[in-house]
C-alpha positions in Angstrom: 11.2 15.6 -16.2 9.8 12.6 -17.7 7.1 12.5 -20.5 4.3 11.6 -18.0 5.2 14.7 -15.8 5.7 16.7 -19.3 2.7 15.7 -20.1 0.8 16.8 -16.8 -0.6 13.8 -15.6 0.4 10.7 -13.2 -0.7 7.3 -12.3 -3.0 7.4 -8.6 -2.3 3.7 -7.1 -4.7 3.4 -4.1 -3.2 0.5 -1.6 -5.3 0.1 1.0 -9.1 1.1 1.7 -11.9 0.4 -0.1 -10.4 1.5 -3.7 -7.3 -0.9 -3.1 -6.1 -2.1 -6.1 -7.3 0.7 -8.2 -5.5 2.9 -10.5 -6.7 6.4 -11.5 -4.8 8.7 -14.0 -4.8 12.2 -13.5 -3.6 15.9 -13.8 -0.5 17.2 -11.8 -1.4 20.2 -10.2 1.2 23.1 -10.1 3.0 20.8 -12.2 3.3 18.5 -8.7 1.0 15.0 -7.6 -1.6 15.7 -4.9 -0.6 15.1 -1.4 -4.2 14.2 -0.7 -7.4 12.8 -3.1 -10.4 12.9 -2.2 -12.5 10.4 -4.1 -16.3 9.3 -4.2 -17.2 5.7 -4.9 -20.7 3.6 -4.4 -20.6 0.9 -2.1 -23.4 -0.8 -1.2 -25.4 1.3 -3.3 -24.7 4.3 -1.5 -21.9 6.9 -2.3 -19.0 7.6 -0.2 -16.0 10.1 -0.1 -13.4 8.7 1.2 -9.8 10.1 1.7 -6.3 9.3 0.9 -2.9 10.6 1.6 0.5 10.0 -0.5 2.8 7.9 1.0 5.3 7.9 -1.9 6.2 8.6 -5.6 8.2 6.3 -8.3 8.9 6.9 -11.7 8.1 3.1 -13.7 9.1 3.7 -17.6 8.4 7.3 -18.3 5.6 7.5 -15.8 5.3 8.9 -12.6 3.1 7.2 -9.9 2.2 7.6 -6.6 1.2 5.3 -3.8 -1.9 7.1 -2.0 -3.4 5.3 1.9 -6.8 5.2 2.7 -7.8 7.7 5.9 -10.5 6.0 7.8 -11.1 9.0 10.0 -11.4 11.6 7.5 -13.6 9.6 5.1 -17.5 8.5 5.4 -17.6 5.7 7.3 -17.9 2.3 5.8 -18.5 -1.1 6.8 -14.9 -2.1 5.3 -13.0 -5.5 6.6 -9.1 -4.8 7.2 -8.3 -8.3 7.5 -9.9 -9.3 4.4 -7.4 -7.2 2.6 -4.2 -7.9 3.4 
């Protein structure tokens, strides 16, 4: 177990969505990452929930992230521009 997973917590890496490129650290659950986060966010003024799934997991160093993808259909919808993020 590495010290970041000892230490009950791991690096969120959103890749896609409207969080892309954000990085959240937070609490292993069951000693485990989430499969799914649920986070809320303002765009436009107005706050959102949107959804994202794990796709994978790495260890970098002594910490463990995890790569989480944005699910449109679950979350509130947005007015949010794929090809402006690629």
């Amino acid at each position: 177990m590495s010290d970041a997973q000892a230490g009950g917590q791991y690096v969120a890496e959103f890749i896609d969505g409207p969080l892309e490129g954000d990085f959240e650290r937070r609490a292993l659950v069951g000693g485990k990452p989430e499969k799914r986060v649920g986070m809320v966010a303002a765009v436009d003024g107005l706050e959102s929930l949107f959804w994202y799934d794990a796709v994978d997991e790495r260890t970098v160093g002594s910490e463990l992230r995890v790569r989480f993808r944005f699910d449109a259909d679950d979350s509130d919808p947005v007015e949010f521009d794929e090809d402006d993020n690629d």
